[in-house]
ROVOMAR-118865 format. One record per residue (C-alpha): residue number from 1; residue in three letters; chain; x negated, y negated, z negated. Coordinates in nm, 4 decimals, padded with zeros to 6 digits. Example, Ala and Ser with C-alpha at 12.3 -4.5 7.8 and 13.67 -1.06 7.14 Angstrom:
BEGIN
<i = 1&aa = ala&ch = A&c1 = -01.2300&c2 = 00.4500&c3 = -00.7800>
<i = 2&aa = ser&ch = A&c1 = -01.3670&c2 = 00.1060&c3 = -00.7140>
# end
This chain:
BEGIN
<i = 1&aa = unk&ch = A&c1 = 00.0384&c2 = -03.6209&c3 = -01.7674>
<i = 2&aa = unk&ch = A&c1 = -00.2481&c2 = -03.7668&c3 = -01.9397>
<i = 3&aa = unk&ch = A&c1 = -00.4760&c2 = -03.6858&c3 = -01.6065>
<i = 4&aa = unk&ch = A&c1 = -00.2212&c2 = -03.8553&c3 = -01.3629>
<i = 5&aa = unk&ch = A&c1 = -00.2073&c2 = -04.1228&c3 = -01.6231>
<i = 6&aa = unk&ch = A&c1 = -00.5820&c2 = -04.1936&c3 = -01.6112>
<i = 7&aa = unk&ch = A&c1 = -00.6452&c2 = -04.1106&c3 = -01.2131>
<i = 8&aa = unk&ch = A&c1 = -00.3513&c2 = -04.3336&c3 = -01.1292>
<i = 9&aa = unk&ch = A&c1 = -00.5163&c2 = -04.6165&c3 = -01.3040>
<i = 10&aa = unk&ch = A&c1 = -00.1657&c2 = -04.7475&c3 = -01.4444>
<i = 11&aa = unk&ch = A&c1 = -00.2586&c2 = -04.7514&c3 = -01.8007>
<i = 12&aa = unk&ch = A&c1 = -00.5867&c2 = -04.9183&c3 = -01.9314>
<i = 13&aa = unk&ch = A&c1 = -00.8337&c2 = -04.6820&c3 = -02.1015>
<i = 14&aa = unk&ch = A&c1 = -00.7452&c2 = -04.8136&c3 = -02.4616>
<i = 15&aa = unk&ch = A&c1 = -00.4113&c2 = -04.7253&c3 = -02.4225>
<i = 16&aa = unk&ch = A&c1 = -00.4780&c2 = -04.3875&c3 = -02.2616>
<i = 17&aa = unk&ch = A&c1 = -00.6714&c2 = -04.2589&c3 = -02.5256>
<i = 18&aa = unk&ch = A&c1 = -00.4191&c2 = -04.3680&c3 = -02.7995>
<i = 19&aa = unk&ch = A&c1 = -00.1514&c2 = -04.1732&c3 = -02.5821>
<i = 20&aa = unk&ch = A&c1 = -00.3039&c2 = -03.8819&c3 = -02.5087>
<i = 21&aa = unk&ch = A&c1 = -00.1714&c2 = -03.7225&c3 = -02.8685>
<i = 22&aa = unk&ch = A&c1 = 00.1646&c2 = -03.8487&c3 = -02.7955>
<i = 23&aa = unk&ch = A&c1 = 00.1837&c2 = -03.7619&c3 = -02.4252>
<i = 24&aa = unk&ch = A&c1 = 00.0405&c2 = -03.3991&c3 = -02.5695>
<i = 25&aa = unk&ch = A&c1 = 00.3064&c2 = -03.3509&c3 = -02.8197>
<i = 26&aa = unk&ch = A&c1 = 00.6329&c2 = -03.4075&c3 = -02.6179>
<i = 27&aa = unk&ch = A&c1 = 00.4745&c2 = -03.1165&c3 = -02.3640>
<i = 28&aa = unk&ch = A&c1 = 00.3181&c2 = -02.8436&c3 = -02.5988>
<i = 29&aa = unk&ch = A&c1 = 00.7283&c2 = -02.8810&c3 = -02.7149>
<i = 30&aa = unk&ch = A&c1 = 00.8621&c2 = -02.9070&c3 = -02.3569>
<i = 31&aa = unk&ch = A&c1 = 00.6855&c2 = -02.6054&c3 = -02.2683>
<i = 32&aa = unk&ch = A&c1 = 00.7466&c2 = -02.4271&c3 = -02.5335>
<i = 33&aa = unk&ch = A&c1 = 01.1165&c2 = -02.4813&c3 = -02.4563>
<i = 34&aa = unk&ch = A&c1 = 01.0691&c2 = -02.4108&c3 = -02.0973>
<i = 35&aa = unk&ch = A&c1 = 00.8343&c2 = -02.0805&c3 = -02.1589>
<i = 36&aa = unk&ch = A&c1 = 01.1211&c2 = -01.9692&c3 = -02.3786>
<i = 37&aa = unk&ch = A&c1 = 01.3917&c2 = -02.0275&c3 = -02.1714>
<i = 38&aa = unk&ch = A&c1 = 01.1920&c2 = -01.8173&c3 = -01.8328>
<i = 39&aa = unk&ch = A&c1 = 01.0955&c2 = -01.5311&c3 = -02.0735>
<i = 40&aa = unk&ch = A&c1 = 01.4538&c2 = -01.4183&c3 = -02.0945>
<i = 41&aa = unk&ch = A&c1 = 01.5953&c2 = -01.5775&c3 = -01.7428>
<i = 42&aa = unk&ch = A&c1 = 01.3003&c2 = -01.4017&c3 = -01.5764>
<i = 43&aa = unk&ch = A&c1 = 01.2187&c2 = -01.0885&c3 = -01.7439>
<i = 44&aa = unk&ch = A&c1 = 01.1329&c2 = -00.8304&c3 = -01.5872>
<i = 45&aa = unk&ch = A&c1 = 01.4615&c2 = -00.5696&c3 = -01.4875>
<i = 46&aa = unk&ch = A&c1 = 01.3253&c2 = -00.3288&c3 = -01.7447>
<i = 47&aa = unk&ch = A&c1 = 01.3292&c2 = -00.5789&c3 = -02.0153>
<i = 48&aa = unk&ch = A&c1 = 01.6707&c2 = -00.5860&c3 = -02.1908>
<i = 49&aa = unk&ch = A&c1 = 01.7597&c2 = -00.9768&c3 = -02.3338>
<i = 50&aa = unk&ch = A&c1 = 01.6714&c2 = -00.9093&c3 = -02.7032>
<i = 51&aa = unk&ch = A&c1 = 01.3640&c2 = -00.7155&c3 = -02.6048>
<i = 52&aa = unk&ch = A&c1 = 01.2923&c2 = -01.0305&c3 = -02.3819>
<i = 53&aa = unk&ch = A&c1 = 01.4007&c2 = -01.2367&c3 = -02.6324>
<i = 54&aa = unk&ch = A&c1 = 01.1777&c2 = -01.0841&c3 = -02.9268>
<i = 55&aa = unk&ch = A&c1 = 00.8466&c2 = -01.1105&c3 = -02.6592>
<i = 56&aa = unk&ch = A&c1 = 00.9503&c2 = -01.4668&c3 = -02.6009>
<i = 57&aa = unk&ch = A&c1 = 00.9473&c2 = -01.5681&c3 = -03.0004>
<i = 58&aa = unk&ch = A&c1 = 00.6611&c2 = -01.4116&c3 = -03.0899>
<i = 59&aa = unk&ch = A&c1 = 00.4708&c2 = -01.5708&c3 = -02.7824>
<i = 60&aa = unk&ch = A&c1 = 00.5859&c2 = -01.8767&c3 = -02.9429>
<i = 61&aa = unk&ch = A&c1 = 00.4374&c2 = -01.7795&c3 = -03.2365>
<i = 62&aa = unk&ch = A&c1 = 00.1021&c2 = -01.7141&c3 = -03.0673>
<i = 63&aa = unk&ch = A&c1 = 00.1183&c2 = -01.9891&c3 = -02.9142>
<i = 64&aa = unk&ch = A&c1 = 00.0798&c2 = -02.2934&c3 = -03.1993>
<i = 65&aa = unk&ch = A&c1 = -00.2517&c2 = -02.1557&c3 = -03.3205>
<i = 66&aa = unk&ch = A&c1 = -00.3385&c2 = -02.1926&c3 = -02.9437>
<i = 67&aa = unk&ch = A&c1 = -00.2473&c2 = -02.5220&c3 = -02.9115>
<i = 68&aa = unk&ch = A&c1 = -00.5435&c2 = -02.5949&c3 = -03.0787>
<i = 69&aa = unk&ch = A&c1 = -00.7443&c2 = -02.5580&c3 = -02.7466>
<i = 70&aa = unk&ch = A&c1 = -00.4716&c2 = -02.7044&c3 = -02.5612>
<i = 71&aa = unk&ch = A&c1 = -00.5589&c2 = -03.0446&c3 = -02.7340>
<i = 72&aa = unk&ch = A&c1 = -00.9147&c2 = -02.9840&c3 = -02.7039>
<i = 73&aa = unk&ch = A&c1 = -00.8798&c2 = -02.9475&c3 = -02.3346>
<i = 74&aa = unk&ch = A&c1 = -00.6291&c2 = -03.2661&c3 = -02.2960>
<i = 75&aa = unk&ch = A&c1 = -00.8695&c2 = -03.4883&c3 = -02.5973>
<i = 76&aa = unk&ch = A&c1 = -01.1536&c2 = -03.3714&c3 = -02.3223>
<i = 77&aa = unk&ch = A&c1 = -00.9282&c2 = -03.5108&c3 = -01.9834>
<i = 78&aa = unk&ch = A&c1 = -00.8776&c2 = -03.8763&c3 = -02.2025>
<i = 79&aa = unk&ch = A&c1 = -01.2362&c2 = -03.9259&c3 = -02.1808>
<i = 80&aa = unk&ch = A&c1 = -01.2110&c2 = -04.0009&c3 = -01.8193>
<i = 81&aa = unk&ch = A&c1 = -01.0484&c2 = -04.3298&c3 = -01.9250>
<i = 82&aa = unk&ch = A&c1 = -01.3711&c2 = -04.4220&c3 = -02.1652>
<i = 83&aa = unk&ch = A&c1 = -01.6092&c2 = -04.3338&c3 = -01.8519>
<i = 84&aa = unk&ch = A&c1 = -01.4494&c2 = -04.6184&c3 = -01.6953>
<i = 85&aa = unk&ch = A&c1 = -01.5844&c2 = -04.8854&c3 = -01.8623>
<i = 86&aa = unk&ch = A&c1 = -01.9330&c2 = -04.6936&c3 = -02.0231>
<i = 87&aa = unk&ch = A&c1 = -02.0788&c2 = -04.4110&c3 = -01.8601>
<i = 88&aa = unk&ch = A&c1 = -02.2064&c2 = -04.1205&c3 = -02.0735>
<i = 89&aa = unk&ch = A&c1 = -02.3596&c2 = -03.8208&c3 = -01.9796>
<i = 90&aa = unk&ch = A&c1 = -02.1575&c2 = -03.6156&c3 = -02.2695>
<i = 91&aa = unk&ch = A&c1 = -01.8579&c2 = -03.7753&c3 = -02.2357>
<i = 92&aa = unk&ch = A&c1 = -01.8704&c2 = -03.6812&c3 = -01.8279>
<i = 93&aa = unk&ch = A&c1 = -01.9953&c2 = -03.3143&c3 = -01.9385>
<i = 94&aa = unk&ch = A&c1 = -01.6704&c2 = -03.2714&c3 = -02.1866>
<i = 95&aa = unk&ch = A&c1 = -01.4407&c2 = -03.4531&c3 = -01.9246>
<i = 96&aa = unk&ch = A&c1 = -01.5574&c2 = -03.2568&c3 = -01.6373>
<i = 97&aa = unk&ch = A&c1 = -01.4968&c2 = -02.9352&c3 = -01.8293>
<i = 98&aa = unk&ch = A&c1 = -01.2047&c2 = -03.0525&c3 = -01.9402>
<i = 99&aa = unk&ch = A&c1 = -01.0536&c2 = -03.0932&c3 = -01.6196>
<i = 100&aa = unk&ch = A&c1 = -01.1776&c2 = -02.7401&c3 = -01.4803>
<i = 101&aa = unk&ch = A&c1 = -01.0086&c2 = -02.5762&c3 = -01.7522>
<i = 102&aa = unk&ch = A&c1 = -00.7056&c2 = -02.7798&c3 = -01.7649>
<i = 103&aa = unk&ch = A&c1 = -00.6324&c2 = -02.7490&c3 = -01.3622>
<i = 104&aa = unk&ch = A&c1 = -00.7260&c2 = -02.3397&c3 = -01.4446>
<i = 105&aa = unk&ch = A&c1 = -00.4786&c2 = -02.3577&c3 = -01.6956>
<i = 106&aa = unk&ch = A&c1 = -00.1552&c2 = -02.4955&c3 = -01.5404>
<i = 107&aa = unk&ch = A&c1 = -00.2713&c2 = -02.2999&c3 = -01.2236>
<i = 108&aa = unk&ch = A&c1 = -00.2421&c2 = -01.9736&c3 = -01.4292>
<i = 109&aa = unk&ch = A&c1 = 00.0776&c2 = -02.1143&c3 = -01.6125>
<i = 110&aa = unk&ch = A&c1 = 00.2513&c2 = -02.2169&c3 = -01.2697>
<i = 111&aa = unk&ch = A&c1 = 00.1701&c2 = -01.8555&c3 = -01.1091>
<i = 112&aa = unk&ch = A&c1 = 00.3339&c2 = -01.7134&c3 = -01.3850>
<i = 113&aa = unk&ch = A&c1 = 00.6290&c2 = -01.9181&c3 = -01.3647>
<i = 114&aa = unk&ch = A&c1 = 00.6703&c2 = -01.8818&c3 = -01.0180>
<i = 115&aa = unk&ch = A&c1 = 00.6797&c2 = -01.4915&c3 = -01.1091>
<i = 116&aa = unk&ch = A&c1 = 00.9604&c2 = -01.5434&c3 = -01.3342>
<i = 117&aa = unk&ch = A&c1 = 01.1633&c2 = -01.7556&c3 = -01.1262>
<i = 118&aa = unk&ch = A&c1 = 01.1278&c2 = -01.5199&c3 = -00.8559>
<i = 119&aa = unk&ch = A&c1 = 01.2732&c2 = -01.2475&c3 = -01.0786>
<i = 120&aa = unk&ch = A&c1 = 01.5683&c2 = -01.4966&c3 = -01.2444>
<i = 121&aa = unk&ch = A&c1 = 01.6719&c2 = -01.5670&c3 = -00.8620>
<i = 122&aa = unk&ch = A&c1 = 01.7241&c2 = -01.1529&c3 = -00.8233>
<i = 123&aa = unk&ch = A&c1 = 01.9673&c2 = -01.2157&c3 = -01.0958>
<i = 124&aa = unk&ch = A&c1 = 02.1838&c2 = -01.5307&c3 = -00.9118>
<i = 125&aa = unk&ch = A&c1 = 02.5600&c2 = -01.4366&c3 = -00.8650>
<i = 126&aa = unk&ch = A&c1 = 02.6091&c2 = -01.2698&c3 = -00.5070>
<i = 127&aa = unk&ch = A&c1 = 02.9017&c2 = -01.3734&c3 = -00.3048>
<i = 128&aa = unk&ch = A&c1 = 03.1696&c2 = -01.6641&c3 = -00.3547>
<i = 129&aa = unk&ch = A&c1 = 03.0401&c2 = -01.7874&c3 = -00.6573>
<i = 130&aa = unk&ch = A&c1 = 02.6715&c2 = -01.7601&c3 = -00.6131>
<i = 131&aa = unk&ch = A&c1 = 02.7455&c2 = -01.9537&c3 = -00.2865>
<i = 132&aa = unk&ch = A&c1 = 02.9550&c2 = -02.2350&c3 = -00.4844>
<i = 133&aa = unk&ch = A&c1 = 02.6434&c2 = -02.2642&c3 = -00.7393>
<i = 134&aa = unk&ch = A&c1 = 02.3900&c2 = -02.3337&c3 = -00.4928>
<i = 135&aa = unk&ch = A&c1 = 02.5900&c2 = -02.5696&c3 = -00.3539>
<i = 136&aa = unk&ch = A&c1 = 02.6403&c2 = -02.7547&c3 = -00.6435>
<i = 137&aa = unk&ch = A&c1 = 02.2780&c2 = -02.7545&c3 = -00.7608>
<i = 138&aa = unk&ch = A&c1 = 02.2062&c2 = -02.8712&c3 = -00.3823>
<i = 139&aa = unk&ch = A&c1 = 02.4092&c2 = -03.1486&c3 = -00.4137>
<i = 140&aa = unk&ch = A&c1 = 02.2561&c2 = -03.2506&c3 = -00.7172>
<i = 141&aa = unk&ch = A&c1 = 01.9386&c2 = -03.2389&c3 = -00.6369>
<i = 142&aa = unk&ch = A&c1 = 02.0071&c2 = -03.4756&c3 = -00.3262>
<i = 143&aa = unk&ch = A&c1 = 02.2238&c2 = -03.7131&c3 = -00.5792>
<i = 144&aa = unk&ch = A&c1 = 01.9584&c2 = -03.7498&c3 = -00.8599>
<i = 145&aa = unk&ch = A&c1 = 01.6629&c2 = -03.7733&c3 = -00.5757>
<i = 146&aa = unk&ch = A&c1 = 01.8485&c2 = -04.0567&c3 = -00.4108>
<i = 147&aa = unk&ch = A&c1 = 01.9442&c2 = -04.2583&c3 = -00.8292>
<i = 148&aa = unk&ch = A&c1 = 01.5841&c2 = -04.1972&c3 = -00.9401>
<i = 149&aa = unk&ch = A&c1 = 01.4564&c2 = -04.3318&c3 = -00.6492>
<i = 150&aa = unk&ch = A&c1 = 01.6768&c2 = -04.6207&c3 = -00.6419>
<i = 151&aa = unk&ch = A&c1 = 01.6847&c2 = -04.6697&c3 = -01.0159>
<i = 152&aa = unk&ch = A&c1 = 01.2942&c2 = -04.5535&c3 = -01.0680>
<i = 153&aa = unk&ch = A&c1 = 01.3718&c2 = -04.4281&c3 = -01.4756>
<i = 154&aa = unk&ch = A&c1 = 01.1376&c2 = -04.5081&c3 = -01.7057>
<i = 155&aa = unk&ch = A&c1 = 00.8973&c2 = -04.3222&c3 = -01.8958>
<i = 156&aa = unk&ch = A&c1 = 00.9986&c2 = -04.2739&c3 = -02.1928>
<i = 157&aa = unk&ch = A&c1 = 00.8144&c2 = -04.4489&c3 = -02.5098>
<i = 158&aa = unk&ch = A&c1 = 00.5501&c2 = -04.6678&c3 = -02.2692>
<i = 159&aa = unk&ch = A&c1 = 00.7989&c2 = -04.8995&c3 = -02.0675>
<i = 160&aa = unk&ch = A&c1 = 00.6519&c2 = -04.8034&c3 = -01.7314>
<i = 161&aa = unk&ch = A&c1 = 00.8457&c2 = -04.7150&c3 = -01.4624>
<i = 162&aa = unk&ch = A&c1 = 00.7840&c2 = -04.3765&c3 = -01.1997>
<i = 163&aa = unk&ch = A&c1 = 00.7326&c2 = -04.4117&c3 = -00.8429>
<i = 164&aa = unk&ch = A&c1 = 00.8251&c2 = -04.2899&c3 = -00.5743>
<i = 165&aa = unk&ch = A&c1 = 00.6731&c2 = -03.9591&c3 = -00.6523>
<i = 166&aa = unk&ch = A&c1 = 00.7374&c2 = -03.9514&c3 = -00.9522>
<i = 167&aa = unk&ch = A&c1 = 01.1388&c2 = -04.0489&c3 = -00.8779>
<i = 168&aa = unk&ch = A&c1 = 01.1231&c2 = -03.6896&c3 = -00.7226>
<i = 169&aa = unk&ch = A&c1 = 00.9829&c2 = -03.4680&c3 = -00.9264>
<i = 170&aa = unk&ch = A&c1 = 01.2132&c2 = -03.6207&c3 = -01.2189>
<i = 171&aa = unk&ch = A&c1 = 01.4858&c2 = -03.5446&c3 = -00.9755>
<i = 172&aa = unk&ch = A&c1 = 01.3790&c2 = -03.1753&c3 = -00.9278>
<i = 173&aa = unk&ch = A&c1 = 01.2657&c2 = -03.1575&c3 = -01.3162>
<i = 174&aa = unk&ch = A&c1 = 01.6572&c2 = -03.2520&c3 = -01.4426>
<i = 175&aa = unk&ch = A&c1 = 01.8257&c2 = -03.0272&c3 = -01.1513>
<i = 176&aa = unk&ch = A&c1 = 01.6154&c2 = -02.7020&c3 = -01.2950>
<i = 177&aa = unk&ch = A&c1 = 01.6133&c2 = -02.7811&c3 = -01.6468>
<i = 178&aa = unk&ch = A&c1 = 01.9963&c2 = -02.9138&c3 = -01.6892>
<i = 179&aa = unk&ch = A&c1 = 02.1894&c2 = -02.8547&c3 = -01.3800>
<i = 180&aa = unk&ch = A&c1 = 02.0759&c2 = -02.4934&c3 = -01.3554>
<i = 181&aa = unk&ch = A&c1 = 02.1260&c2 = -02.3704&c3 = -01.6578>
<i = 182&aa = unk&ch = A&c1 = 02.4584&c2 = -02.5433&c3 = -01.7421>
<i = 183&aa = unk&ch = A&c1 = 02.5339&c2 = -02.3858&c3 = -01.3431>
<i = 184&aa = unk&ch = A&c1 = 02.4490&c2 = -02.0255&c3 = -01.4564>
<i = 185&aa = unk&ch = A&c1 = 02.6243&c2 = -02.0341&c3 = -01.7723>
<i = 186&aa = unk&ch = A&c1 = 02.9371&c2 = -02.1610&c3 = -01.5915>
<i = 187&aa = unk&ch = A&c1 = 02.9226&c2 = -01.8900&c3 = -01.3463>
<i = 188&aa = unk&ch = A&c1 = 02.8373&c2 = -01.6198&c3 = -01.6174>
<i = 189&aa = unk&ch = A&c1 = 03.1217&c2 = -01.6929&c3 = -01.7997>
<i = 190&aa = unk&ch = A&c1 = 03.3363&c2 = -01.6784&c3 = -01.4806>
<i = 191&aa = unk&ch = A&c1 = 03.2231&c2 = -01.3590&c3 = -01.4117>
<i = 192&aa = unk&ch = A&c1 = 03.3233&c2 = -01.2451&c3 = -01.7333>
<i = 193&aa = unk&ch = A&c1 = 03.6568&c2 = -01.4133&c3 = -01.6675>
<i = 194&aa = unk&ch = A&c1 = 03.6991&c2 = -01.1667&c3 = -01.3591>
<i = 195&aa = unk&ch = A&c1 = 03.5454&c2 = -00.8715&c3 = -01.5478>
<i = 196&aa = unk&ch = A&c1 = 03.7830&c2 = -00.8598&c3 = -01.8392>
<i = 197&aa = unk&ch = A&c1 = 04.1545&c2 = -00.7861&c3 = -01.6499>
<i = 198&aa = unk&ch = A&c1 = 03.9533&c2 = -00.4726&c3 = -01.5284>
<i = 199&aa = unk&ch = A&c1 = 03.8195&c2 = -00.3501&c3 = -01.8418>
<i = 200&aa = unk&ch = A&c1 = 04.1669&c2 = -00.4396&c3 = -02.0568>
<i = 201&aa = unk&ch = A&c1 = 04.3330&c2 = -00.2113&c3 = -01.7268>
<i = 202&aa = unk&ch = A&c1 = 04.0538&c2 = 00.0644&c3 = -01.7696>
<i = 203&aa = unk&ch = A&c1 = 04.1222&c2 = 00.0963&c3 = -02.1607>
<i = 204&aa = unk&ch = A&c1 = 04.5280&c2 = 00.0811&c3 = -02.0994>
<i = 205&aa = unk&ch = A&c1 = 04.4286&c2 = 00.3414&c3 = -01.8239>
<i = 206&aa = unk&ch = A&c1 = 04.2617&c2 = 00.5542&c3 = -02.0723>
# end
């Protein structure tokens, strides 16, 4: 956020650099929240949920010492912004770097994601229901595209509005981190619906 912040030219350098440590904050949390959430969604099959869920907590707990370089690296992209209006040859050496090893980073972190969202889609309800969820989350992904674009939200805590690009991918942000989840949990508990008659009929059986 900070880079498309600085590239996109919409926020003077000033301003950039005092939002960097804000703009920092709300993701280290978001994807901390988001990490969590794949790490027992898409585990591996030979991970069972707690095991997944113990991996996931102490990752977390790995992780805040870490952050450490994450600001580093984001402190280092908000320097782009002061090489705007005075050109330095360490500030360009720090932003430079900064950029190579933030783009490495969210390359790495997006591969991995992709990984577990593969293996979370091997889990999606087959038949009827799977086929009624992904219609629903279709249909809401076409509905928020169309009110973000129209209504262009605003980012939250600066007063600027998102674009056209940025109308979608809020869009496709809100359908996979609040329509899918309240979707799957729906449909897991309606499978559970249809799972109990036959278990209460095994045990009477038995």
């Amino acid at each position: 956020m900070v880079g498309a912040l600085t590239v996109s030219g919409v926020v003077n350098p000033g301003l950039q650099l005092l939002a960097a440590p804000v703009l920092f904050v709300v993701g280290a949390t978001l994807g901390l929240l988001h990490g969590g959430a794949l790490a027992v969604i898409g585990r591996p099959a030979c991970l069972t949920r707690g095991t997944a869920l113990r991996h996931a907590v102490l990752a977390a707990l790995l992780s805040i010492p870490l952050l450490g370089i994450g600001w580093l690296v984001t402190a280092s992209i908000s320097l782009t912004a002061a090489l705007m209006t005075e050109m330095r040859a360490s500030w360009l050496f720090f932003a430079v770097g900064g950029w190579i090893l933030g783009l490495s980073l969210c390359t790495w972190a997006a591969w991995e994601g992709w990984r577990a969202v593969k293996a979370a889609a091997r889990r999606w309800p087959e038949g009827r229901w799977g086929r009624v969820g992904s219609a629903v989350l279709t249909l809401t992904l076409a509905a928020t595209t169309v009110l973000f674009v129209r209504v262009r939200p605003s980012i939250v805590g600066t007063g600027m509005r998102v674009n056209e690009l940025g109308a979608v991918a809020l869009a496709v942000v809100a359908t996979l981190w609040v329509a899918l989840p309240t979707v799957w949990a729906a449909l897991y508990l309606l499978h559970q619906d249809q799972l109990r008659p036959h278990i209460r009929g095994g045990e009477a059986g038995s």
